[in-house]
KEVOTOR-859492 format. One line per 5 residues: number of its first residue (from 0); for each residue x, z, y of C-alpha. Coordinates in Angstrom, 1 decimal. Layout:
residues N
NUM> X,Z,Y; ...
end
This chain:
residues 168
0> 0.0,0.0,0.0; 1.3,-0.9,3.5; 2.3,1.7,6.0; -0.5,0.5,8.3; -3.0,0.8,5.2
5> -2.1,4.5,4.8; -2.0,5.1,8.4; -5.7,4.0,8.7; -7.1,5.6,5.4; -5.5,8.6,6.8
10> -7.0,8.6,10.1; -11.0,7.7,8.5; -10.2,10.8,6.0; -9.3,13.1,8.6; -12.4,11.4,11.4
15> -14.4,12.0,8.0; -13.3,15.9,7.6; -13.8,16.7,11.4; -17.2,15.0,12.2; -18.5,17.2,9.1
20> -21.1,19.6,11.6; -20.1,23.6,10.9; -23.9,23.3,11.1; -26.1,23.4,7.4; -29.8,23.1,7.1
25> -31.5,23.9,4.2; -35.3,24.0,3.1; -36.6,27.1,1.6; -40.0,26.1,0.4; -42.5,23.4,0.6
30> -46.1,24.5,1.0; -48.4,21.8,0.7; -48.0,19.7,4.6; -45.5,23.0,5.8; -42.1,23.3,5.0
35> -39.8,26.3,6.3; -36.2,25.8,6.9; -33.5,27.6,7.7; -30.6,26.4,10.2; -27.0,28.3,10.4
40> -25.0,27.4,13.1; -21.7,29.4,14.2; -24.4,30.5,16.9; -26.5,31.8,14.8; -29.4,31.3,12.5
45> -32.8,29.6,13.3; -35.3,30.0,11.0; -38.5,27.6,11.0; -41.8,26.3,9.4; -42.5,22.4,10.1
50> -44.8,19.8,9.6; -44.9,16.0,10.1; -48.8,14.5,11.0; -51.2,13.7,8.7; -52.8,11.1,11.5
55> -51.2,9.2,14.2; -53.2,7.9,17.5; -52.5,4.9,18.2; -51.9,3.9,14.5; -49.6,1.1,15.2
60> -47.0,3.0,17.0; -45.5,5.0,14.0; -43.4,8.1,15.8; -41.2,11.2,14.4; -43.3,13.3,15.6
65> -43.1,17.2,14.2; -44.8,20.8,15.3; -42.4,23.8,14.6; -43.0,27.6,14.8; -39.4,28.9,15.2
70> -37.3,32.7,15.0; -34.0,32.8,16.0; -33.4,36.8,16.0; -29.4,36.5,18.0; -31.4,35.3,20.9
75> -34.7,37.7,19.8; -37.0,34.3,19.8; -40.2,35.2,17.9; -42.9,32.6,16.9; -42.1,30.2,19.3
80> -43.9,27.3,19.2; -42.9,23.7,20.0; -43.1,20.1,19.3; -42.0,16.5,19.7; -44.0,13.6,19.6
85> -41.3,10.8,18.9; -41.0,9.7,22.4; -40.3,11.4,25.7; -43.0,13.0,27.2; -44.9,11.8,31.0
90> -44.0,14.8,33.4; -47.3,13.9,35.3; -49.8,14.5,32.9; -50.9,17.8,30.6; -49.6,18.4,26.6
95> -52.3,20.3,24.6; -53.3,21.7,21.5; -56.5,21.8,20.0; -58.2,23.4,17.0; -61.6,23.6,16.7
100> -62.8,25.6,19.9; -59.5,26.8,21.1; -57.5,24.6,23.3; -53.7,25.6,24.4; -51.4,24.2,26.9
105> -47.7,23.7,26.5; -46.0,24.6,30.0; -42.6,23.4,29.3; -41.3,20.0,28.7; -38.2,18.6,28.3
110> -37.3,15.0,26.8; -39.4,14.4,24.3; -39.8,18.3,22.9; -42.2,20.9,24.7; -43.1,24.7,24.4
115> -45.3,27.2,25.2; -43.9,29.4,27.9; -46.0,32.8,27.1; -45.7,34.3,23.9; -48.6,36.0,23.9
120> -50.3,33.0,23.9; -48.0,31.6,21.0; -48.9,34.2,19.2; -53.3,33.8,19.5; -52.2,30.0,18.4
125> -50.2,31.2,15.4; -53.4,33.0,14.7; -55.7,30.2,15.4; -53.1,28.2,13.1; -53.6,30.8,10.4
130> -57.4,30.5,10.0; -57.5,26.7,10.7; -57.3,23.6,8.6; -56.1,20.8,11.6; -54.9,20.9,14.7
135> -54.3,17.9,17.1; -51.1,17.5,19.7; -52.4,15.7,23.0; -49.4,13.7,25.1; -48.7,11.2,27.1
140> -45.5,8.9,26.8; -43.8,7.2,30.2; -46.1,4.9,30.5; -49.1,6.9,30.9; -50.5,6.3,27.3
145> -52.1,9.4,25.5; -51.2,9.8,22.1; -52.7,12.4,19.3; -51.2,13.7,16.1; -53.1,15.9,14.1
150> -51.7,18.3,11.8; -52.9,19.5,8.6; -52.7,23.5,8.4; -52.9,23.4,4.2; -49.5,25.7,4.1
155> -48.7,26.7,7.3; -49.3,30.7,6.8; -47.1,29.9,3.4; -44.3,28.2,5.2; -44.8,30.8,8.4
160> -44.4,33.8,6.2; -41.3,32.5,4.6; -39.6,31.3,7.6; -40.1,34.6,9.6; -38.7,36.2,6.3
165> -35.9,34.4,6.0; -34.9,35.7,9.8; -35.6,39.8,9.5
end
């Protein structure tokens, strides 16, 4: 092998070894549409429940969209609530949650992720989330157009359970 072979295998083993993230996430249990994970970072741990929709509006624009209920205990996070609807959210208009007869606003947006900003109100959602079967994520992209993604609760007090567990 040439000098300049070795010289370049070298330098993609050692790119290879570096860009490897100190970072692991691992799934702990999938419960029916909720999964809970759990994220170790030098930082810290983050442990989580997730779900992807079961519906998209409109249909034709598929997203990665997701709803998380997150603890991360080095920063004393509790149930926090957020999610991301695969595209960067329109500053001008409102992002809501709905289930049945209770309707919550996220106050915080950033990019494409947003939060609630009182956790007292994350926590009557969680509860609302507990007894539920769907709930429905209202947004609005750049260009003004609303989308909805509704979220089956089959497994969310499962995967909730587990994720604030995993973090105690």
């Amino acid at each position: 092998m040439s000098l300049i072979k070795k010289i370049i295998l070298n330098l993609l083993i050692l790119f290879f070894c570096f860009s490897v993230s100190a970072e692991e996430v691992k799934k702990i249990g999938k419960f029916k549409d909720w999964e809970a994970m759990v994220l170790v970072e030098d930082s810290g741990i983050t442990c989580f429940a997730q779900s992807k929709p079961v519906l998209q509006a409109p249909k034709k624009n598929k997203r990665d969209a997701r709803l998380f209920v997150s603890f991360r205990p080095n920063e004393k996070i509790t149930n926090e609530i957020s999610t991301t609807p695969g595209y960067e959210f329109n500053q001008q208009n409102s992002i809501t949650a709905k289930s049945g007869k209770h309707k919550y606003n996220f106050d915080i947006s950033q990019q494409s992720f947003a939060w609630i900003a009182d956790n007292k109100v994350e926590k009557k959602m969680i509860r609302t989330m507990k007894k539920g079967s769907r709930i429905m994520i209202s947004g609005y992209n750049k260009s003004g157009s609303q989308t909805i993604d509704h979220y089956s609760l089959l497994g969310f007090t499962k995967a909730y359970n587990e994720a604030k567990k995993s973090c105690s």
